[in-house]
C-alpha positions in Angstrom: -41.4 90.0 -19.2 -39.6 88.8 -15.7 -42.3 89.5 -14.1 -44.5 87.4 -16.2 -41.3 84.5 -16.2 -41.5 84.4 -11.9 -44.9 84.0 -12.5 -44.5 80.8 -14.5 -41.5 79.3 -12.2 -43.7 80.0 -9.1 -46.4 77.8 -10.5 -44.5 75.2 -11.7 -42.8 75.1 -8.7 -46.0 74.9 -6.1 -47.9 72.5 -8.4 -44.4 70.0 -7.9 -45.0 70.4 -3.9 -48.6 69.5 -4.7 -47.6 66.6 -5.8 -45.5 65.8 -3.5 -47.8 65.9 -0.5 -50.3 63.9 -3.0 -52.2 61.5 -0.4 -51.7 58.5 -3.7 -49.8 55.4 -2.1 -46.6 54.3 -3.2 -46.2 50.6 -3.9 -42.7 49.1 -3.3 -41.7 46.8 -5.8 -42.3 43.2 -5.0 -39.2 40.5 -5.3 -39.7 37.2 -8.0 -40.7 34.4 -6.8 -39.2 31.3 -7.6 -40.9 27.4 -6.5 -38.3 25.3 -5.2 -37.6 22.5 -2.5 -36.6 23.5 0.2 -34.7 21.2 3.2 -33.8 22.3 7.2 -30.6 21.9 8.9 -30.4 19.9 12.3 -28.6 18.8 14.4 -26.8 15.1 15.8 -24.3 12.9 16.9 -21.2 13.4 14.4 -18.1 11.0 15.3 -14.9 12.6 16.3 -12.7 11.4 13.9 -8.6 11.8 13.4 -7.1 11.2 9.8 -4.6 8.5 9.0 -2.8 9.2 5.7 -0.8 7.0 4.3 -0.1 5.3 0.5 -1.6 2.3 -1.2 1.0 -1.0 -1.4 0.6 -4.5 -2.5 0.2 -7.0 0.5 3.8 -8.4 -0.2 6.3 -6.5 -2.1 10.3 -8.0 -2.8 13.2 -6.4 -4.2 15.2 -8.7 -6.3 19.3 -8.9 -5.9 21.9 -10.9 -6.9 23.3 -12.9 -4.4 26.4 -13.4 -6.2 28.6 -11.2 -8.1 28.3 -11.5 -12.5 27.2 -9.6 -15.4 23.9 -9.3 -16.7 23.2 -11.4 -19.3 19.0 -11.9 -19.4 16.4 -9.3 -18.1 13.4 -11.3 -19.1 10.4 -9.0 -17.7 9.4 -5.4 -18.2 7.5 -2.8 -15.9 3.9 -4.3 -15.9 5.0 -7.7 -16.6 3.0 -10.5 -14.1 5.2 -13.3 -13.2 4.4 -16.6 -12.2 6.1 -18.1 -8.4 9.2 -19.4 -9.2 9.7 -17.8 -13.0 13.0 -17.1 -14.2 13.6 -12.9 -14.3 17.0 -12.4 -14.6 20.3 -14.2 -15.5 23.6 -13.7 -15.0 26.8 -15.1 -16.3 27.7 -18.3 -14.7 30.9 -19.2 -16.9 33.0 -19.2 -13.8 30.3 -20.5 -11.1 29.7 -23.4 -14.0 33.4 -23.9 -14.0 33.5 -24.5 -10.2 31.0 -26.8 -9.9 32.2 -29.0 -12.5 35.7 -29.1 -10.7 33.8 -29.8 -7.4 32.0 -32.8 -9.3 35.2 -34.0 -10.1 36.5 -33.9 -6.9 33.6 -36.2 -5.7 34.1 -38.5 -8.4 38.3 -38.6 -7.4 37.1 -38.9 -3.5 34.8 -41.7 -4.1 36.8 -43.5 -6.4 39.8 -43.6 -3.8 37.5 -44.4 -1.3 36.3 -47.8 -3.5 40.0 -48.2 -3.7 40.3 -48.4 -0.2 37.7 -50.6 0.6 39.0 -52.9 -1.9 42.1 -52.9 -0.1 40.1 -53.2 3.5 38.4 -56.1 2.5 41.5 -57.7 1.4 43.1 -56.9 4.6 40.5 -57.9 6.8 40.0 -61.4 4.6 43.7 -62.2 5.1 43.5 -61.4 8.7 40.7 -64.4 8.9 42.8 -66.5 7.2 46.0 -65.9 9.5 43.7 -66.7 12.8 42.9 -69.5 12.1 46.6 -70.6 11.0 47.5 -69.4 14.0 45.5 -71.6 16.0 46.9 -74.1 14.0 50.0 -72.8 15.4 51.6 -72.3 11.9 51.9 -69.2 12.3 54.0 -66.8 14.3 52.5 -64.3 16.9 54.5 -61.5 14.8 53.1 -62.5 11.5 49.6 -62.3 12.9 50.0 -58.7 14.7 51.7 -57.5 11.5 48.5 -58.3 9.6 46.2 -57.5 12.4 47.8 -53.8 12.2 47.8 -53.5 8.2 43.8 -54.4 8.1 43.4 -52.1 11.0 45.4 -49.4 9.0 43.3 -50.1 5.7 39.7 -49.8 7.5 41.3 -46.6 9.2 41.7 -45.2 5.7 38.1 -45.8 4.5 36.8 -44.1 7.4 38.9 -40.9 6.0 38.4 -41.3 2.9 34.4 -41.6 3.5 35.2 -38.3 4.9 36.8 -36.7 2.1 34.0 -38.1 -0.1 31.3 -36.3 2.5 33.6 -32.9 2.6 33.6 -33.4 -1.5 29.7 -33.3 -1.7 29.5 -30.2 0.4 31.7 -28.6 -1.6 30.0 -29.8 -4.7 26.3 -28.8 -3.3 27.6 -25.0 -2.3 28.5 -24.7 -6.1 25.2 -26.0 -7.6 23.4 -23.1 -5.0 26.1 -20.8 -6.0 25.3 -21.5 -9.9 21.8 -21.7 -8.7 22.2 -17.4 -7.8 22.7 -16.7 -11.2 18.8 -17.5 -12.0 16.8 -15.2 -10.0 12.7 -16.1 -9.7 9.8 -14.7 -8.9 9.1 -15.4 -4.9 5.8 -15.0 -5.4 3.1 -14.4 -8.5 2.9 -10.9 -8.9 3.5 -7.8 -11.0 6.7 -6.3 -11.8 6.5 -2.8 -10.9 10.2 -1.6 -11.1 13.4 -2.7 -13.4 16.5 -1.5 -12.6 19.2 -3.0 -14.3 19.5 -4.0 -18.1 22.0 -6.3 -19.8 25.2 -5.8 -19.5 25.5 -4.4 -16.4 27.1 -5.7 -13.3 25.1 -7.3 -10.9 26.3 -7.3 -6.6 25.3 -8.9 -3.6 22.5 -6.5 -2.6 22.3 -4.2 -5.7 18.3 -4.0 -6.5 17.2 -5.6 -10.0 13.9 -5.6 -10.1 10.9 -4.9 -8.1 7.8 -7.5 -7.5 4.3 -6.8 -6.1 1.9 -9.6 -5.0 -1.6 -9.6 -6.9 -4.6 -8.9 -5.5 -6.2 -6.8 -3.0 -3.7 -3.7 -1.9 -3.3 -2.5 2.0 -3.4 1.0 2.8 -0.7 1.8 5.1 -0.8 4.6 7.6 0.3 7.0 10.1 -1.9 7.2 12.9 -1.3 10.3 15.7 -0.9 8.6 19.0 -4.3 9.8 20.9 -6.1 7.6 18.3 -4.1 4.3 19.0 -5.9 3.4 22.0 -9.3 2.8 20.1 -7.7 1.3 17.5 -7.6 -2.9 17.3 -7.0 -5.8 14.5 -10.1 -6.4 12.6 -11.3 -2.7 13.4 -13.6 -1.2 10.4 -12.6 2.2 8.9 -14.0 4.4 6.2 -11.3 5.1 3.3 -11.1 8.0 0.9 -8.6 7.8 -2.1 -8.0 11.6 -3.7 -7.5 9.4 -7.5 -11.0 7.6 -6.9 -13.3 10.4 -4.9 -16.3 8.2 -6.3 -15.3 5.1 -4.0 -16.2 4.9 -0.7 -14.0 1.6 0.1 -14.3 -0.2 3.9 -11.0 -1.4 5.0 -9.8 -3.8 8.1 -6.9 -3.0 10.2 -4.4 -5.9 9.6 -1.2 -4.8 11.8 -0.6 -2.4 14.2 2.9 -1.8 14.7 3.7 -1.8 18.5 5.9 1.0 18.5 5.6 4.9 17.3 8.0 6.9 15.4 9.8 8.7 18.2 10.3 11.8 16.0 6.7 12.4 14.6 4.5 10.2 18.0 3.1 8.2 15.4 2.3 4.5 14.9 2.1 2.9 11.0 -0.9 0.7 10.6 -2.0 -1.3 7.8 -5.4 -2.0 6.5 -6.6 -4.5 4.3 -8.9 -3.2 1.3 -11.3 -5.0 -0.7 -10.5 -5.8 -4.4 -10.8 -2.2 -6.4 -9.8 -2.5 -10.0 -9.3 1.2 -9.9 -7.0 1.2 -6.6 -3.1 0.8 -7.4 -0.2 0.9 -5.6 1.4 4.1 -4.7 -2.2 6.2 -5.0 -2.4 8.7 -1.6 -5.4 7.6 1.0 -6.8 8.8 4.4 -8.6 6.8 6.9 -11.0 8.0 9.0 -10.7 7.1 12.5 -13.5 7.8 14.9 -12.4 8.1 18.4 -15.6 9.3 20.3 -18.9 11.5 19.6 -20.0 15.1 19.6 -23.2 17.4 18.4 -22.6 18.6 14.9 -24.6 21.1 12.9 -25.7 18.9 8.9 -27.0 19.7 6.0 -28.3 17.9 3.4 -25.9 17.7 0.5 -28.0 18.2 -2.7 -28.7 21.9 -0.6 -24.9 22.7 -1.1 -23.5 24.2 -4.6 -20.1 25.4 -5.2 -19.9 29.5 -6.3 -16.1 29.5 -8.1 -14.0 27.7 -5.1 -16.3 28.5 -2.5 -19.6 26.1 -0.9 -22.3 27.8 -0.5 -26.2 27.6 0.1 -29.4 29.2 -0.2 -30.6 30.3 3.5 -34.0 31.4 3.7 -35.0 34.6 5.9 -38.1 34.9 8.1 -40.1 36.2 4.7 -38.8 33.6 2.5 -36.6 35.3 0.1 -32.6 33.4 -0.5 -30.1 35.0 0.7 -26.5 32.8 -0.6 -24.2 32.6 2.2 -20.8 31.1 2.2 -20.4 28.3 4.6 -17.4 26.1 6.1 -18.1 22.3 5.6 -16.5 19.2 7.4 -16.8 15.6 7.1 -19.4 13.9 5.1 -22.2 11.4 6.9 -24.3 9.8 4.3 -26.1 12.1 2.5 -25.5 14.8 5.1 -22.8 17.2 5.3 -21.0 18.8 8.7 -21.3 22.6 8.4 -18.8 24.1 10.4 -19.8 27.8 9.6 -22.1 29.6 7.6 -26.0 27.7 9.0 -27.6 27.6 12.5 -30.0 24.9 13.5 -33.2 24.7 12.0 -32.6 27.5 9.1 -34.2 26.7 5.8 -32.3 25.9 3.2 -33.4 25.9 -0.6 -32.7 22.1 -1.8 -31.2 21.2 -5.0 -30.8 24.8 -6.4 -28.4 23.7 -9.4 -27.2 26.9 -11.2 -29.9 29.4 -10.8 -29.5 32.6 -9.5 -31.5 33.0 -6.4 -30.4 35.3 -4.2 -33.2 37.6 -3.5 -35.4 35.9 -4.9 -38.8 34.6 -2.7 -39.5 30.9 -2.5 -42.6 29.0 -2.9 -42.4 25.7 -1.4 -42.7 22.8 -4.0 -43.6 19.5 -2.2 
């Protein structure tokens, strides 16, 4: 029986090695294929560009304070409010400022009164002294007589001249209490759109205390930090690209207004504003970068419709020398067009699969679809 059970195993085991060394091809398995379009990377001129970041502001912006010292009576606007040039915002309590210029008016009145008084009296003076000339050449008169009224109309004009003066120094007075009643109705500087309120009635309003806050309407400006290697190139009127994080979709041209002459001796910076075209969808305080370009240099691009994002990650589709995908992660820089900057990841001239959307194609073979 084990001899007969060796017997078995030995042929079971001899025809396996016969079919082992069986002369019968095998095939290997051959990878899907998958049509698709299929772009090249290349290389050109990129700019050399240094970033400007900076915040969104209206062109002219004011913070209201009181110029005077008096309680809140009045806040007549709200966050959001638009204001005309020259509207009424806030008012304080002018009981005592009121009370001031109405003694100051009186004090005008009293001045000019006296000073009519005087004048009446001057004319008198001076008409008298015509009549006692001529008497005295006549020679009715006596020398003393004639000095004595020469002297009083002298005297009265004297006094008109200081009360004309009084009556001036009364007006002054009068006209610094109209301005100082004046303070307690603060306007609008310009038209524009209240964008902060800090005080509500009741409160008490000082000289330099904010109240509200008032931005122009209309196009905002982008101000920004430049580094100090890109100032040199920089010049009013000059054209740069902007990209706001809120709006990624708008690709907004803006036009350096100011350059401020001198940098920030801690950071080596200079703060330049540019002028943006009206946006509806721009507002103040949003965060923005400019790109400045300061010279040129080769760059490796790719078209962006070959790019898709894998979780956090870009990534494309790079072809091998038999055509099957292999996905590769890749480092991207600026964007030119339609054409991205790839720092990493793609050599010149590799083929990349274009527009892959979320397929699957790593290992996959190509067939080129025109």
């Amino acid at each position: 029986m084990r001899v007969f059970l060796y017997i078995c195993a030995l042929a079971s085991g001899t025809a396996v090695l016969a079919g082992c060394n069986s002369s019968e091809p095998v095939r290997p398995s051959l990878a899907p294929s998958v049509r698709a379009r299929v772009a090249t990377s290349c290389e050109q001129q990129a700019p050399v560009t240094v970033l400007a970041t900076g915040t969104l502001h209206a062109r002219e912006t004011a913070v209201l304070s009181g110029q005077v010292m008096g309680r809140v009576q009045q806040v007549l606007v709200r966050e959001g409010d638009t204001a005309r040039a020259g509207q009424t915002l806030v008012v304080l309590d002018d009981a005592t400022l009121r009370a001031s210029a109405e003694q100051a008016e009186a004090a005008v009145k009293a001045a000019e009164n006296q000073r009519a008084a005087a004048q009446t009296n001057a004319d008198l003076a001076a008409s008298t002294l015509a009549r006692y000339q001529q008497l005295q050449e006549q020679k009715s008169v006596s020398p003393q007589e004639l000095d004595e009224v020469t002297r009083r109309a002298q005297a009265s004009s004297a006094q008109v001249d200081a009360l004309r003066g009084q009556v001036s120094a009364a007006n002054a007075q009068a006209a610094g209490a109209r301005a100082m009643l004046g303070y307690t109705r603060i306007a609008a500087p310009f038209a524009g759109v209240i964008t902060a309120r800090m005080v509500d009635p009741g409160a008490m309003a000082s000289p330099g205390v904010p109240l509200l806050q008032i931005d122009s309407t209309g196009p905002l400006q982008l101000q920004a930090t430049v580094a100090e290697s890109a100032i040199g190139v920089m010049h009013k009127g000059m054209k740069i690209h902007v990209k706001i994080d809120a709006a990624p979709s708008l690709d907004p041209i803006g036009s350096v207004a100011e350059i401020l002459p001198a940098a920030d001796p801690g950071t080596r910076s200079f703060l330049i504003k540019i002028d943006l075209p009206p946006l509806p969808q721009l507002r103040a305080g949003m965060y923005a970068a400019a790109s400045v370009a300061t010279g040129m240099r080769q760059a490796i691009v790719a078209p962006r419709s070959a790019l898709v994002l894998r979780g956090s990650l870009w990534c494309a589709y790079v072809l091998d020398s038999k055509g099957i995908a292999q996905l590769r992660y890749v480092t991207l820089g600026a964007q030119q067009g339609n054409l991205m900057e790839v720092l990493s990841g793609i050599s010149t001239g590799e083929k990349l699969v274009d527009d892959p959307g979320d397929r699957d194609l790593a290992g996959k073979r190509i067939e080129v679809q025109p």
